[in-house]
C-alpha positions as CSV (number, residue, x, y, z in Angstrom):
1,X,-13.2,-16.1,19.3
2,X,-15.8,-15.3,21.3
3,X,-19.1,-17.6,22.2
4,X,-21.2,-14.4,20.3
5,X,-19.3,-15.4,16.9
6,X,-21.0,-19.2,16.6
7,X,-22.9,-18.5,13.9
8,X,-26.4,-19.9,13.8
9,X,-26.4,-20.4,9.8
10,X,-23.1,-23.4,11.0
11,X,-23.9,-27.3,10.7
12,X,-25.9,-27.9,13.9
13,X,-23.0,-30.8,14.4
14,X,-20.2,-27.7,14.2
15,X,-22.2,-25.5,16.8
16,X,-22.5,-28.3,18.9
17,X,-18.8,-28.9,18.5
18,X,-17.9,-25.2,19.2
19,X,-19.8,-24.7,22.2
20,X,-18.5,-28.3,23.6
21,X,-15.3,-27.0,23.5
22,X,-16.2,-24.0,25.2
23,X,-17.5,-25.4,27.9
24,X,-14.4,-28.3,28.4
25,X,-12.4,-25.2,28.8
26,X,-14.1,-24.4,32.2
27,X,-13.4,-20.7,31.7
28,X,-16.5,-19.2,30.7
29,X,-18.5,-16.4,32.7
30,X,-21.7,-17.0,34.4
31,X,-23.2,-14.8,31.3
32,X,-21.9,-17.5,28.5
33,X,-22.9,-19.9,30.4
34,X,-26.2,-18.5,30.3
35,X,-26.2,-18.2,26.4
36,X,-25.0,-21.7,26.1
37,X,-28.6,-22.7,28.3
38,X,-30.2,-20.9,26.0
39,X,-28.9,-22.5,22.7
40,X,-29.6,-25.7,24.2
41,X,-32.7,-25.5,25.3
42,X,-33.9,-22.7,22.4
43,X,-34.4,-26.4,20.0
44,X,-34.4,-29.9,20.7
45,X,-31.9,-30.9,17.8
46,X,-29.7,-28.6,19.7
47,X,-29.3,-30.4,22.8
48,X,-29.8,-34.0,20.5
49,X,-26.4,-32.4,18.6
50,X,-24.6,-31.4,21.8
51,X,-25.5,-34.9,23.5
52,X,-23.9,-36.5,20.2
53,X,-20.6,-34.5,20.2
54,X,-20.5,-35.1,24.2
55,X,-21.2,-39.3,23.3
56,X,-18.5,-38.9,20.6
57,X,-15.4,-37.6,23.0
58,X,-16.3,-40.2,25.5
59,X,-16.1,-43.0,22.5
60,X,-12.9,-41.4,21.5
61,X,-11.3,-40.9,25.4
62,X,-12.4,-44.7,25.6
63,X,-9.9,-45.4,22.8
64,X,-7.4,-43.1,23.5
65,X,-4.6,-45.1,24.2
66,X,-5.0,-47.9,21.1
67,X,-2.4,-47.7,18.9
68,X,-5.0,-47.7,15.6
69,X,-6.7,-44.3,17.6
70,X,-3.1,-42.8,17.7
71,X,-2.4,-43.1,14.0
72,X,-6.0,-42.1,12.6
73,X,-5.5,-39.3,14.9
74,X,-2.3,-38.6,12.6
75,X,-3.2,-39.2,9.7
76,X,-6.4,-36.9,10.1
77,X,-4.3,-34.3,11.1
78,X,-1.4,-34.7,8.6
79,X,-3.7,-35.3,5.8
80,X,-7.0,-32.4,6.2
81,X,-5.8,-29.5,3.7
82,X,-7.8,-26.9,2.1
83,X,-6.2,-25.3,-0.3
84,X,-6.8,-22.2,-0.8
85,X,-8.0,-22.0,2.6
86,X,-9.3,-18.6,3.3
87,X,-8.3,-16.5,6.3
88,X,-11.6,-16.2,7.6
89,X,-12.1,-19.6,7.9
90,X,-9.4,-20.7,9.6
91,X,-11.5,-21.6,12.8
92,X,-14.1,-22.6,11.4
93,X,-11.9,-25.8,9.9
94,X,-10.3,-26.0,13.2
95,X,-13.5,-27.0,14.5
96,X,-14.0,-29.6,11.8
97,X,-10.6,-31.2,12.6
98,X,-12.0,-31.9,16.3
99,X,-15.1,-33.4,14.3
100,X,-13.1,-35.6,11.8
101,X,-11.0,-36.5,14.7
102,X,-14.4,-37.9,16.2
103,X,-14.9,-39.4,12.6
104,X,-11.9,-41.3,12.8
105,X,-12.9,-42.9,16.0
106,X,-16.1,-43.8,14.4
107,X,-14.3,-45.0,11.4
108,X,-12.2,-47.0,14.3
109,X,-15.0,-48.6,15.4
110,X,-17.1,-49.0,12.0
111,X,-14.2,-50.8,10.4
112,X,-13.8,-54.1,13.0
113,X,-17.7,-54.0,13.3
114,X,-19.0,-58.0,12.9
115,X,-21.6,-56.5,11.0
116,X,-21.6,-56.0,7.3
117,X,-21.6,-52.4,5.9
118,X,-24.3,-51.1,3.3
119,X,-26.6,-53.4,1.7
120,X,-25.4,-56.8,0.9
121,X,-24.0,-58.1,-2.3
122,X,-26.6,-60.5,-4.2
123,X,-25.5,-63.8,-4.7
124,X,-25.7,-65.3,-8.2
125,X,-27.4,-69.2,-7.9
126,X,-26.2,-70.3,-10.7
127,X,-23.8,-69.9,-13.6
128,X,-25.0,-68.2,-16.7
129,X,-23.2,-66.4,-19.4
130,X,-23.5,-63.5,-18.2
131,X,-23.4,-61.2,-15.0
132,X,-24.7,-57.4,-14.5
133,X,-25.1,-55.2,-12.1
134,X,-27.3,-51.7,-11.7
135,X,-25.3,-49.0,-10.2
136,X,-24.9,-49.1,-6.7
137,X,-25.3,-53.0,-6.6
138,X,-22.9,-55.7,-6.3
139,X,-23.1,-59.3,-6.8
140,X,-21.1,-62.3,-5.6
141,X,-21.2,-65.6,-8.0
142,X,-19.3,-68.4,-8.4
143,X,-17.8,-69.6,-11.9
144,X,-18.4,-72.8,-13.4
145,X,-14.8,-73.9,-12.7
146,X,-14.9,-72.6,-8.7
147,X,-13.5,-69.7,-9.0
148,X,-15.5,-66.9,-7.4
149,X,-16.1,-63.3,-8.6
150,X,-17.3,-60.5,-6.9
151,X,-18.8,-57.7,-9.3
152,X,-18.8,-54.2,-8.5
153,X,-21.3,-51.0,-9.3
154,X,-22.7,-50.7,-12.8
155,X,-20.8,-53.7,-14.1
156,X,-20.9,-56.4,-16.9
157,X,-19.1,-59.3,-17.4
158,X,-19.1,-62.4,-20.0
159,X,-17.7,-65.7,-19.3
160,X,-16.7,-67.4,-22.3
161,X,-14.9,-70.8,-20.7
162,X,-13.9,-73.3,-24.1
163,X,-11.8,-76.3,-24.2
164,X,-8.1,-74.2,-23.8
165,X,-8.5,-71.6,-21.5
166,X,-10.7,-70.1,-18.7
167,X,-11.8,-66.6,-20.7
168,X,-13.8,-63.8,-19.4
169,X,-14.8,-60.7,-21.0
170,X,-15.2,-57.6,-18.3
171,X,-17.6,-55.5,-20.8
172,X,-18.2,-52.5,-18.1
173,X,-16.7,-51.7,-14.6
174,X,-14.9,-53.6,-12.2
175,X,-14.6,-57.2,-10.7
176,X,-12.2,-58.8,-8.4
177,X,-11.7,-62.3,-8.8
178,X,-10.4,-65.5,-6.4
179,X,-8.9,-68.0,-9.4
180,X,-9.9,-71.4,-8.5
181,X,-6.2,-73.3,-7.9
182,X,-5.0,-76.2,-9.8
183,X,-7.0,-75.6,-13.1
184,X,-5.2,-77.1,-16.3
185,X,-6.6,-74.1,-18.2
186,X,-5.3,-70.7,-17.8
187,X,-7.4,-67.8,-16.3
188,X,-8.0,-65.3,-18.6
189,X,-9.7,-61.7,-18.2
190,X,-10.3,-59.5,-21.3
191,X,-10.5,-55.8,-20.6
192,X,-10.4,-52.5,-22.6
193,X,-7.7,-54.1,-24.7
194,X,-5.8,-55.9,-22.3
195,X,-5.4,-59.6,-21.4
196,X,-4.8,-60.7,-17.8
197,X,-3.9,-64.2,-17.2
198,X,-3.9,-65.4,-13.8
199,X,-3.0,-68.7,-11.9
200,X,-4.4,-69.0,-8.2
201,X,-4.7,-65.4,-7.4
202,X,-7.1,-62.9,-6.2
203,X,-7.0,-59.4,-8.2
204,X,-9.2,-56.8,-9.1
205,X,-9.9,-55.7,-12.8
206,X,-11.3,-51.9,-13.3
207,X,-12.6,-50.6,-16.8
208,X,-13.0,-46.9,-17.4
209,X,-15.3,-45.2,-19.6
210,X,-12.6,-43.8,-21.7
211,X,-11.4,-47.3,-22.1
212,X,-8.2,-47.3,-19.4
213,X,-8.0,-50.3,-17.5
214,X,-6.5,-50.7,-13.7
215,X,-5.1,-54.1,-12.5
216,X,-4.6,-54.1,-8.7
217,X,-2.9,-57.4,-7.4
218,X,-4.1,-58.6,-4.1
219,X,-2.0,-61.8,-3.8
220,X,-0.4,-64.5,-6.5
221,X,0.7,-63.2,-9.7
222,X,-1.0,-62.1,-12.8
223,X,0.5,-61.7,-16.6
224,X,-0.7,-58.0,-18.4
225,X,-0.5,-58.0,-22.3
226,X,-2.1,-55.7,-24.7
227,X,-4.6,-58.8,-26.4
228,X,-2.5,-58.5,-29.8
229,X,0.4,-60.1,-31.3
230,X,4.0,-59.1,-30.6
231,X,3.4,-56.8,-27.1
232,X,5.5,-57.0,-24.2
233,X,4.1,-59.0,-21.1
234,X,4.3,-57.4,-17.4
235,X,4.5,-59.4,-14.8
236,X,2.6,-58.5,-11.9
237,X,3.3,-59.1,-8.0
238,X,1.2,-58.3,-4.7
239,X,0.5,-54.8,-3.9
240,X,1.1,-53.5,-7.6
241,X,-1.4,-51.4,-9.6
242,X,-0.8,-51.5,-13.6
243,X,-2.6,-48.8,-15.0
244,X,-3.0,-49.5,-19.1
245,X,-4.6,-47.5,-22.3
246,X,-4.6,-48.2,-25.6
247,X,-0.6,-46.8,-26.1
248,X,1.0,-47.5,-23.0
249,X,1.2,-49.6,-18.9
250,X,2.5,-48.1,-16.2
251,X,3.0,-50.1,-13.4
252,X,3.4,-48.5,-9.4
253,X,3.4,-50.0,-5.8
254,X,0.0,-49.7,-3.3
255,X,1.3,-50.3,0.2
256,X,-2.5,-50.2,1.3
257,X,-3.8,-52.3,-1.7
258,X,-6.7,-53.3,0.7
259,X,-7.5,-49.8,-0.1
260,X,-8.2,-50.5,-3.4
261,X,-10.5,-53.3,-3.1
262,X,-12.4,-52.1,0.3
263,X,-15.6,-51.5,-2.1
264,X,-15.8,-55.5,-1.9
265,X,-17.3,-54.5,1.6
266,X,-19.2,-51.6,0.9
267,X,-16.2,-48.9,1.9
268,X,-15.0,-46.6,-0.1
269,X,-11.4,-45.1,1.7
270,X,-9.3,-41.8,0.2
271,X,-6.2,-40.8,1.8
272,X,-5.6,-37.1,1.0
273,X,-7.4,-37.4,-2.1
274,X,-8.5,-34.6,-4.2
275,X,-12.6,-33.9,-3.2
276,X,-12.6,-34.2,-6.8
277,X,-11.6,-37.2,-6.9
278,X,-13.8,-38.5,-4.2
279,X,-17.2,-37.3,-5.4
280,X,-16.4,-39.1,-8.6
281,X,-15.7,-42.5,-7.2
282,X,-18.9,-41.7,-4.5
283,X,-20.8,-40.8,-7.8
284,X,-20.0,-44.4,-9.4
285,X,-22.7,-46.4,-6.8
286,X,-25.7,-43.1,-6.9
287,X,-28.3,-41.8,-9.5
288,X,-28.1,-38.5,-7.8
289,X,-24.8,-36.8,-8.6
290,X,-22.7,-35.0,-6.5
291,X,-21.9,-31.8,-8.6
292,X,-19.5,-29.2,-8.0
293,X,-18.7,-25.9,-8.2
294,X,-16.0,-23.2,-8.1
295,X,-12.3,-24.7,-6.7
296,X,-14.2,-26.7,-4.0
297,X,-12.8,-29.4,-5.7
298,X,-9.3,-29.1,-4.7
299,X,-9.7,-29.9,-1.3
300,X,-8.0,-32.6,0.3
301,X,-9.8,-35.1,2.0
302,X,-9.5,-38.7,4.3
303,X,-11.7,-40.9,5.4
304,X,-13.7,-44.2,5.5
305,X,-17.2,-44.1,3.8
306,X,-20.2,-46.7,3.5
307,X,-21.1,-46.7,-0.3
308,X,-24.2,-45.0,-1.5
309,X,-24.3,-42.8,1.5
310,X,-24.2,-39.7,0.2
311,X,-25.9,-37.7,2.9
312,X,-23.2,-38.8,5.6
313,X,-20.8,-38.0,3.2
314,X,-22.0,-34.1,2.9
315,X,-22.1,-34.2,6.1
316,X,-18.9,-34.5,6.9
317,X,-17.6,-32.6,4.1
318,X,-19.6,-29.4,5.1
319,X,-18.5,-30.0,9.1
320,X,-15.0,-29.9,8.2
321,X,-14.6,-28.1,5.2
322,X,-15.6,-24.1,3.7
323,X,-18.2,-26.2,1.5
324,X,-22.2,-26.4,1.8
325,X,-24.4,-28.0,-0.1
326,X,-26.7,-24.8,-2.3
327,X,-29.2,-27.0,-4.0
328,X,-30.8,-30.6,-4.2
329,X,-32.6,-31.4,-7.1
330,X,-34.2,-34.8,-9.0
331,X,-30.5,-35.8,-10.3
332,X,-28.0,-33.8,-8.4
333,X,-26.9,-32.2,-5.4
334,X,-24.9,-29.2,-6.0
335,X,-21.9,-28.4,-3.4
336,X,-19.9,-25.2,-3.7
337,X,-18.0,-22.9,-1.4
338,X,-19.2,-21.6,1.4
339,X,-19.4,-17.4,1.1
């Protein structure tokens, strides 16, 4: 490919990455090197882009060696698929796995950052009846008997303590709960038709729209009924997801179960995940949708992500990926394949 063929209409990020390359090779002509002044100097964002992709390979030659460096740098490879990836393109994503590459090393570093990601939770003072959330916020309170719940995006939830049993009543989205030990009364969350009794455990209770609910056990062990007389009681162990509807529980292993619950500090993580799938879940904590169009949605994609960052998000997607975004309106942004 020659240094004529980086297209001006590419992310500024993906020239930038292009011509870095390039010129790490050490084999271009007096006349490329030439062009390449000229691209540099031709706009300041152009040097500001190159000057970021040179920072980025010194972060990630600083790291090189690190064990956690080796196996992102695996796991981006393994897991970045396009599918159907079209012929033409083939470069083009090349040069986005050199940037996600740089975006692991980032995600490296963001993920044992001290400081907290995204804006903090709000902490309840004291102990009402009820707890909400608006989407994109979260809130961390604790109950009147010590345990402590953290509520997630868009979320409601009822706390309906009496005399036998410690009873909430998760009325909208998800909440991960730490059970207060050595209680008398049992720990009890109602959900979509399903009743999850606890002892001193920490799990995390999600409630779909359609009505399924997901129980993802962090540590201790939790008891899964549908709330009616006569149904069969799953007993739950650390690392297990039970997914539940009205008819049926399913109930399957999550090696990375911190996965799961990494919202609790502002992360969102996919592992070859279907873009689909992603832009939902990034949907949950924004008023401006991601929307998309034609079979973009089939990608593949892995990676760490603050919540409510939708722009980095893009970003990424469109440096990596034969995606760009095609319009930006009140209540959407509209992604579709790049032609």
């Amino acid at each position: 490919m020659s240094d004529s063929a980086i297209r001006d209409d590419l992310p500024m990020l993906e020239q930038a990455a292009l011509w870095y390359d390039r010129m790490s090779s050490n084999q271009l002509d007096e006349a490329s090197l030439a062009r390449f002044e000229h691209w540099r100097r031709d706009n300041p964002a152009h040097a500001s882009a190159y000057a970021e992709i040179e920072a980025a390979h010194a972060t990630a030659r600083a790291f090189a060696d690190s064990n956690e460096m080796l196996a992102l740098r695996h796991e981006t490879l393994s897991s970045l698929v396009v599918r159907p990836a079209a012929r033409r393109w083939r470069q083009a994503v090349a040069a986005g796995v050199a940037v996600m590459l740089l975006a692991a090393t980032a995600t490296f570093l963001l993920l044992r950052s001290p400081a907290a990601p995204g804006p903090a939770p709000v902490v309840a003072q004291r102990a009402p009846d009820l707890y909400q959330t608006a989407v994109g916020e979260r809130l961390d309170a604790t109950l009147p008997d010590g345990s402590r719940v953290t509520l997630n995006t868009d979320s409601r939830l009822r706390v309906a303590y009496d005399g036998r049993e410690r009873r909430l009543v998760l009325e909208r989205g998800q909440a991960l709960f730490e059970v207060a030990h050595g209680q008398p009364r049992p720990f009890v969350v109602l959900a979509g038709g399903q009743r999850i009794t606890a002892t001193g455990t920490v799990f995390d209770v999600r409630l779909d729209r359609d009505n399924r609910v997901r129980v993802t056990l962090v540590e201790g062990r939790v008891l899964v009924r549908a709330d009616r007389p006569g149904t069969r009681v799953t007993t739950m162990h650390p690392s297990e997801v039970l997914l539940a509807s009205a008819t049926a529980a399913t109930v399957a292993r999550e090696p990375e179960v911190e996965h799961v619950v990494s919202w609790r500090n502002g992360m969102l993580i996919f592992e070859n995940d279907s873009l689909a799938e992603a832009v939902a879940e990034m949907n949950r904590y924004v008023r401006r949708q991601i929307v998309l169009e034609g079979d973009v949605g089939r990608i593949r994609v892995s990676g760490a992500f603050r919540i409510g960052e939708t722009d980095a998000f893009l970003e990424a997607l469109e440096l990596s990926f034969p995606v760009r975004v095609v319009e930006r309106r009140g209540d959407a942004i509209v992604l579709a394949p790049r032609s």
